[in-house]
C-alpha positions in Angstrom: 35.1 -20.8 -5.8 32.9 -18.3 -8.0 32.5 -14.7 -7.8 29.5 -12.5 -8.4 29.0 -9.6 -8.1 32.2 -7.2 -8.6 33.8 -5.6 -5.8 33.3 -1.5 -5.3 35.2 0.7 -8.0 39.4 0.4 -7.7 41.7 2.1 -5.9 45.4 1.0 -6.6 46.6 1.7 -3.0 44.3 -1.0 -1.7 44.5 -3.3 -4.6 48.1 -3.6 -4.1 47.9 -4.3 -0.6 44.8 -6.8 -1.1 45.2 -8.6 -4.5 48.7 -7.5 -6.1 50.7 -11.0 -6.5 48.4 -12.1 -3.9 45.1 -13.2 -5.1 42.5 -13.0 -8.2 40.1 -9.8 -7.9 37.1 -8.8 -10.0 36.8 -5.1 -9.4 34.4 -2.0 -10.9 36.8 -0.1 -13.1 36.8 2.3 -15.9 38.7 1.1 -18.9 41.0 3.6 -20.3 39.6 3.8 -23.3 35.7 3.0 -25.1 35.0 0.1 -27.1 34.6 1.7 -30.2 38.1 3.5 -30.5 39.3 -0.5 -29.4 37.8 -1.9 -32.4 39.0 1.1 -34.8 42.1 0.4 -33.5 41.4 -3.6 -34.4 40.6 -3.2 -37.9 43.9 -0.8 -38.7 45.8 -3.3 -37.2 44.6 -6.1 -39.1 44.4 -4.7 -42.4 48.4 -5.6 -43.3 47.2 -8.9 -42.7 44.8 -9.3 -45.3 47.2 -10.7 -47.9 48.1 -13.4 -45.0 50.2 -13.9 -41.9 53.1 -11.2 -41.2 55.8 -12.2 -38.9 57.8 -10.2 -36.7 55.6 -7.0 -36.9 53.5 -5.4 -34.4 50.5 -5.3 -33.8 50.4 -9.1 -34.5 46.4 -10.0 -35.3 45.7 -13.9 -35.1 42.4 -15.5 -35.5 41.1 -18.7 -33.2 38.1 -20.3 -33.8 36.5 -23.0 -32.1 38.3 -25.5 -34.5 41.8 -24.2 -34.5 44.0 -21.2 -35.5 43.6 -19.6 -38.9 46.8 -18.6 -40.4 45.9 -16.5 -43.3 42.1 -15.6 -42.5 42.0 -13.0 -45.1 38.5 -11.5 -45.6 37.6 -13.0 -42.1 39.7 -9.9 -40.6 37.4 -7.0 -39.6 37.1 -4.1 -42.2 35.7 -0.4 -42.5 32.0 -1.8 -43.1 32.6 -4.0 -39.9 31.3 -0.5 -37.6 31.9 -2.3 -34.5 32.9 -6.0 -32.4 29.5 -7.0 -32.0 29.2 -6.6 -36.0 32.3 -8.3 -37.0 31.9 -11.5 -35.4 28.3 -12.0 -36.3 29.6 -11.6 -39.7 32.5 -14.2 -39.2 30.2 -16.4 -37.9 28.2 -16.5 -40.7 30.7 -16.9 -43.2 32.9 -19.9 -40.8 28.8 -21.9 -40.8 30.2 -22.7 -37.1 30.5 -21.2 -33.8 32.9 -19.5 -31.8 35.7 -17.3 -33.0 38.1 -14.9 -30.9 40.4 -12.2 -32.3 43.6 -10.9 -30.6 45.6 -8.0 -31.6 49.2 -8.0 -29.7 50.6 -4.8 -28.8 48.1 -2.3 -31.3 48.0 0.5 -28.3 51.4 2.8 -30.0 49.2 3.3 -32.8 47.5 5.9 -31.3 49.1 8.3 -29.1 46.5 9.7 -26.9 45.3 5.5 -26.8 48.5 4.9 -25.5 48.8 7.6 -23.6 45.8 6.9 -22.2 46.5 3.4 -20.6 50.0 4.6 -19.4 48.4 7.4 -16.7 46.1 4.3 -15.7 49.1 2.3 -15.0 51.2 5.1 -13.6 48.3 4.9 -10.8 48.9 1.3 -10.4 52.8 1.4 -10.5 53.1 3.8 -7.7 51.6 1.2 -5.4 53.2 -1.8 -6.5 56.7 -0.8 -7.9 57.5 -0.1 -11.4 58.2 -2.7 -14.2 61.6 -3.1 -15.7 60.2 -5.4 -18.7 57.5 -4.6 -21.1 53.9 -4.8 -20.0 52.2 -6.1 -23.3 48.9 -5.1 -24.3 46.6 -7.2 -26.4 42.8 -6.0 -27.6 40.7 -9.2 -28.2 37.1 -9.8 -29.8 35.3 -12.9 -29.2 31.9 -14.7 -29.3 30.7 -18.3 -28.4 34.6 -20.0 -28.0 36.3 -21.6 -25.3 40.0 -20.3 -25.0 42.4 -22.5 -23.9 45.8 -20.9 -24.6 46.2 -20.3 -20.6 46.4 -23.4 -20.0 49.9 -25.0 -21.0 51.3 -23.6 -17.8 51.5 -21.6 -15.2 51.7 -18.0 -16.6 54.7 -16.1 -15.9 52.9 -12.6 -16.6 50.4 -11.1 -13.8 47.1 -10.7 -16.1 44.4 -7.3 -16.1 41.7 -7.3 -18.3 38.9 -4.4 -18.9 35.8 -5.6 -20.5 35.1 -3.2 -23.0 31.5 -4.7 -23.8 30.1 -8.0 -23.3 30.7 -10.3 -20.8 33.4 -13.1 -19.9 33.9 -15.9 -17.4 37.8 -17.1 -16.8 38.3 -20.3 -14.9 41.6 -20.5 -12.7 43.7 -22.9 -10.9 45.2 -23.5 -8.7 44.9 -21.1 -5.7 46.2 -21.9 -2.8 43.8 -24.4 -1.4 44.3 -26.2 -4.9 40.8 -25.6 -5.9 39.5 -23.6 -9.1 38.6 -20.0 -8.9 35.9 -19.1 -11.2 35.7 -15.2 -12.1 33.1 -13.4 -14.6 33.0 -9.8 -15.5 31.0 -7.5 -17.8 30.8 -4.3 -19.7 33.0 -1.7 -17.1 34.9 -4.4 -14.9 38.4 -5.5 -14.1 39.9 -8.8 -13.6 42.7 -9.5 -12.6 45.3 -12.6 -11.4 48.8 -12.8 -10.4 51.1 -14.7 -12.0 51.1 -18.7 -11.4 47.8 -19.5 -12.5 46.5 -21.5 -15.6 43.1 -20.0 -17.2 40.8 -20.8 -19.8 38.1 -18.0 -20.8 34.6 -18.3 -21.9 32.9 -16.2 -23.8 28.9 -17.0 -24.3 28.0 -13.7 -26.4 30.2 -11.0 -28.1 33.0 -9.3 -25.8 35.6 -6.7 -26.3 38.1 -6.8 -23.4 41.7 -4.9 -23.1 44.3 -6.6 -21.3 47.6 -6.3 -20.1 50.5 -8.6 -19.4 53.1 -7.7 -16.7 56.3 -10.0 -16.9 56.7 -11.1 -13.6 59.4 -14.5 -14.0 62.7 -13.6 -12.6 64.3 -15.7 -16.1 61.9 -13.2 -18.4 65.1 -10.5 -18.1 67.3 -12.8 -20.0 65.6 -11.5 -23.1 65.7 -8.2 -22.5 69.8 -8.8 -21.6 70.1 -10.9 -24.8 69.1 -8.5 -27.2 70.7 -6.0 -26.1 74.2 -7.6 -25.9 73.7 -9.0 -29.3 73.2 -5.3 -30.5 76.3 -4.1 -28.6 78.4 -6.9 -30.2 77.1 -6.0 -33.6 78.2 -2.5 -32.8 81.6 -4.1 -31.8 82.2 -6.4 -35.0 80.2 -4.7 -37.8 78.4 -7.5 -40.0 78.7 -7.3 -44.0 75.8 -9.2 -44.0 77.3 -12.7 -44.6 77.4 -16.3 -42.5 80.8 -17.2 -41.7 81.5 -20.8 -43.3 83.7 -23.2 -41.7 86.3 -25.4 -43.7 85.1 -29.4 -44.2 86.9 -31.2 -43.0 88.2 -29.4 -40.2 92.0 -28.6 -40.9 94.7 -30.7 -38.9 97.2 -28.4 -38.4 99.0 -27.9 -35.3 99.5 -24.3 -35.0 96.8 -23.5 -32.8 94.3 -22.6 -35.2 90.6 -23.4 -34.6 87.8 -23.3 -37.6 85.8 -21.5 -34.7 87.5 -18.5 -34.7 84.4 -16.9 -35.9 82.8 -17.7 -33.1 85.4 -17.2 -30.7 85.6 -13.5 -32.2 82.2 -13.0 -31.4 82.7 -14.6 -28.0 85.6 -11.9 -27.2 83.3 -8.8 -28.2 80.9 -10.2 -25.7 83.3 -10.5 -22.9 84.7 -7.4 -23.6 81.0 -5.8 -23.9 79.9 -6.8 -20.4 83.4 -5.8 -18.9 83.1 -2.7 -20.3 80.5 0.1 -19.6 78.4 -0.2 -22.5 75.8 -2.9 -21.9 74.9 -1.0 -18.6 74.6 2.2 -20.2 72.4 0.4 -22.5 70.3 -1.1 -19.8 70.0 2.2 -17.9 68.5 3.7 -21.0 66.1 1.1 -21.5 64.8 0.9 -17.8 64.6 4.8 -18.3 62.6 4.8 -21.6 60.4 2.0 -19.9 60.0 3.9 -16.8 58.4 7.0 -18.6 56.0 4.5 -20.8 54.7 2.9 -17.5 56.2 -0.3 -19.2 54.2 -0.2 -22.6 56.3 -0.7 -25.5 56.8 0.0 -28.7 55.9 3.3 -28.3 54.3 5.6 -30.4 57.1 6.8 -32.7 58.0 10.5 -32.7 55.9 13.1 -34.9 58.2 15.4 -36.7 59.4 18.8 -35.0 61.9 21.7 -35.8 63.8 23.6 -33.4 61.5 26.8 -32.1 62.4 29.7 -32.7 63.3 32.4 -29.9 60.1 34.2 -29.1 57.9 30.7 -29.3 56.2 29.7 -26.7 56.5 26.3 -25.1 54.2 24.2 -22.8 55.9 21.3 -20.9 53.3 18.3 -21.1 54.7 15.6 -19.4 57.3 14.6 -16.8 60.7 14.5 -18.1 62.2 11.2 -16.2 65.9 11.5 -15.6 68.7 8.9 -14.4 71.6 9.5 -13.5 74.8 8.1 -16.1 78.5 8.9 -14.6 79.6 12.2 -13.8 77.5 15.5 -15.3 75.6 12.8 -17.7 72.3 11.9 -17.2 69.4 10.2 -19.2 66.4 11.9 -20.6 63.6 9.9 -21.0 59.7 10.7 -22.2 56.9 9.5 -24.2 58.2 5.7 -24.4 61.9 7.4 -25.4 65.2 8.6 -24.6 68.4 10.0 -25.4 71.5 11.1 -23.1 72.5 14.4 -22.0 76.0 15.9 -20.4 76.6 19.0 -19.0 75.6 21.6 -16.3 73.5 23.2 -18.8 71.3 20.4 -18.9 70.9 20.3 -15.0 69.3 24.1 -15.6 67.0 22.9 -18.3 65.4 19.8 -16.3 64.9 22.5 -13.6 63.2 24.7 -16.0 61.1 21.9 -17.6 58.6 21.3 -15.0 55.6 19.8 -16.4 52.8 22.0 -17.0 55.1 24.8 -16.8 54.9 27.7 -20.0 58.0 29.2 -21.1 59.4 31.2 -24.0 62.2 29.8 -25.7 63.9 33.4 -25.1 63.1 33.0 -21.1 64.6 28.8 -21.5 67.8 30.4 -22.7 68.2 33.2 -20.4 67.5 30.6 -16.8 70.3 28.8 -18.4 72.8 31.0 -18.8 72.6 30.7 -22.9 72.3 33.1 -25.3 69.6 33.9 -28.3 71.8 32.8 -30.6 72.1 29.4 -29.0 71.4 26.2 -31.1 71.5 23.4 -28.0 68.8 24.7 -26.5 66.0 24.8 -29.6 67.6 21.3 -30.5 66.4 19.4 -27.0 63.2 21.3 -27.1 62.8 19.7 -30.8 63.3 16.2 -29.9 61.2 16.6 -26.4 58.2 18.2 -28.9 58.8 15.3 -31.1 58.3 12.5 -28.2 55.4 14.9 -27.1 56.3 15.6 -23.8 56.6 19.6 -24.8 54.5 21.0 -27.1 55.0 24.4 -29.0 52.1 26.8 -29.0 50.4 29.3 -31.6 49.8 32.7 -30.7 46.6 31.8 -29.4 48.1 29.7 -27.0 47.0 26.5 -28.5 49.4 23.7 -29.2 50.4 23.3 -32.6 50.0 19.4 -33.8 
């Protein structure tokens, strides 16, 4: 089955309740942000990659041409005098002597804020109508011309896919559906795709394309990561770690007193018993889901600018929704901006009340709602840290927001 022409402009409420987990779409829809700031973002994520392939660091840039994977393309990553997509892959064209070449950046959006930013209110939109992600959405920016992709079609993908095209155009083959037949979608400059999870794909891209796209975890099993890591750091918290590897005696000794050449192991084993028994790894989890829930699901993100505590007579602006969850008795979890810390107390019951988004206050007027006097130290702290994640900002005389 192909599609044509793209249906009338998105509304999430009736995307969810035509295509969500349901069905491919191809949909009129604004991307959140223009094809130029997307390949900006492209070449300052690629230029630590210059001097060759960096593992375990985000963004991640890789380059795929039509005859493989380059692992250390070097000068064949965009630059400054590469002023835009279309530019850049003529140029790598020319300098490969063959066709076809596609460029993917994993995870660039944290860094820029107001990019990031940006994309989360989009997806806020979305989530309302579907439910809200308790795993990382991951975002990728890609740039291709003349290739083939066929990294969709291992397997079935786990991950509901969206992808803006930024400029250009793209055609993405899927099966099955659920006559077992192939759906065939294209798109240009200005449109959404999307699938759910379950299909295999291979793209196309005939001429230059800039698309933006977004993974949403949808495999029950995907969670186990997510669990995984966070145990291990709770167990590290446990046990310490000098830094060595424990090393086992060869050959094993014989004696009969019990003792196992293991026991490092079996230590470990106990702190992770004891972790999950205890309250910890929940706590852990509940401030995860929390600094997930204020990011819409994107992560990393964007790391905190610096801030001091206001002073008394400064005047605050609350910019975003502070999410809160509940954590025992008189503690909750703060979250905003991708980030969160816990707070305890009746006091902070009277801030969150005071710290309606939108809302202007005086640091003086924060303190006096709360029962806290000028001289209080709490109060400027918690405003520094929300000023730092961005969700407050503190304003000039002129009423502008200092940056």
């Amino acid at each position: 089955m192909t599609w044509g022409k793209a249906e009338r402009d998105v509304e999430w409420g009736e995307f969810a309740a035509q295509y969500w987990d349901r069905r491919p779409a191809r949909l009129a829809a604004p991307a959140p942000l223009e094809a130029a700031r997307a390949h900006e973002l492209v070449v300052e994520s690629a230029e630590p990659f210059r001097a060759g392939t960096v593992y375990r660091a985000l963004p991640k840039v890789r380059l795929h041409t039509s005859r493989g994977w380059l692992g250390a393309p070097g000068r064949l990553l965009p630059d400054v005098d590469d002023k835009s997509a279309e530019r850049y892959l003529t140029r790598v064209e020319r300098e490969l002597t063959f066709l076809g070449a596609v460029l993917s950046v994993h995870q660039p959006l944290h860094l820029d804020h107001g990019v990031w930013a940006a994309v989360r209110d989009t997806l806020v939109e979305l989530w309302r109508a579907v439910g809200w992600p308790c795993l990382p959405v991951e975002a990728e920016l890609t740039e291709a011309a003349r290739i083939t992709w066929d990294r969709g079609m291992g397997a079935p993908s786990e991950h509901a896919v969206l992808i803006w095209v930024l400029e250009g155009a793209m055609e993405a083959e899927l099966w099955p559906n659920a006559e077992g037949e192939s759906v065939q979608l294209t798109a240009s400059a200005g449109e959404l795709l999307y699938w759910p999870a379950g299909y295999r794909s291979r793209e196309r891209y005939a001429e230059q394309c800039a698309t933006l796209r977004l993974h949403v975890p949808r495999a029950r099993h995907l969670a186990m990561a997510t669990v995984r890591t966070l145990l291990a750091d709770a167990v590290h918290a446990r046990l310490g770690h000098d830094g060595s590897v424990p090393v086992l005696p060869f050959p094993a000794p014989a004696a009969s007193d019990g003792a196992s050449p293991a026991c490092a192991f079996a230590e470990v084993g106990k702190a992770a018993g004891a972790v999950m028994e205890g309250p910890e790894a929940e706590r852990a989890l509940r401030m995860r889901w929390a600094a997930l829930r204020s990011a819409a699901g994107l992560d990393p993100a964007p790391p905190p600018r610096p801030s001091a505590p206001p002073a008394p007579g400064q005047r605050i602006r609350v910019l975003r929704e502070i999410v809160r969850i509940p954590d025992g008795p008189g503690r909750w979890i703060w979250a905003a901006e991708g980030h969160a810390l816990p707070v305890s107390g009746a006091a902070g019951e009277r801030i969150a009340e005071q710290l309606r988004a939108g809302r202007e206050l005086t640091v003086t007027s924060l303190c006096e709602a709360v029962g806290a006097d000028e001289h209080n130290t709490v109060v400027p702290a918690l405003l520094a840290k929300l000023a730092g994640w961005r969700a407050v900002e503190v304003l000039d005389e002129d009423g502008r927001g200092r940056r």
